[in-house]
N, C-alpha and C positions, 0 to 999 in steps of 0.2 A: 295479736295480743291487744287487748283492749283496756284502756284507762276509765274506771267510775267511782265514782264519792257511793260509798257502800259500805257496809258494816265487814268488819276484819273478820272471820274464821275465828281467828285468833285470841284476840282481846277482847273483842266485841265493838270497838271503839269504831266513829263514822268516819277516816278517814279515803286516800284516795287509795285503790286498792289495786291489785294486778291477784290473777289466777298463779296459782303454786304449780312449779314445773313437779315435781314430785307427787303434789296429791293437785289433781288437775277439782276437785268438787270443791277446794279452799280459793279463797279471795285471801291474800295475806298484804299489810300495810307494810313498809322497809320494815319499819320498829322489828316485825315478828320475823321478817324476812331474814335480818342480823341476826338476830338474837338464836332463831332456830337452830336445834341441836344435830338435824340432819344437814346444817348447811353444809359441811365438807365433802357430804356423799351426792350434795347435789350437782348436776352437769352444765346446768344453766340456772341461775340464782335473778328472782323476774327483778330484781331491784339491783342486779351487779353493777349497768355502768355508773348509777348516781355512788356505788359503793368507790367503787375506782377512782371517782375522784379525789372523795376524802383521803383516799391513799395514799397518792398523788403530791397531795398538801402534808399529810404529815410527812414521807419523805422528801419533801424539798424544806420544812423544817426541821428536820434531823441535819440532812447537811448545812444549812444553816448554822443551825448551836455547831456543829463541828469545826464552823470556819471560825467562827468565834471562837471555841475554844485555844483555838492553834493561835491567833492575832493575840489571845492575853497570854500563851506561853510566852511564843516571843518578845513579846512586850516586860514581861516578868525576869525573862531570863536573859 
């Protein structure tokens, strides 16, 4: 899998693009890569791990606000 600055399939937009595991003739940028309506059916998604780590990040801020939550019960009660 090869990384180039090339026009999206997608949007049209010049960013950095990866070839579509689904439709191998598409360049798709993350943006379209998310957003796509077959992402669930797809098996390898060309932008998952940069996806994974926003994940990542929102759940270690979820548990976060949780621990806070519980320290102003306590505090409250």
């Amino acid at each position: 899998m090869s990384l180039f600055w090339e026009r999206c399939s997608i949007c049209g937009r010049h960013r950095l693009v990866k070839e579509c595991w689904l439709h191998p003739e598409r360049n798709v940028c993350p943006y379209c890569c998310i957003t796509c309506p077959e992402r669930n059916d797809c098996p390898n998604p060309v932008w998952l791990p940069q996806l994974r780590i926003r994940v990542t990040r929102r759940e270690a801020r979820k548990e976060a606000e949780k621990a806070l939550e519980e320290l102003l019960a306590k505090l409250s009660g």
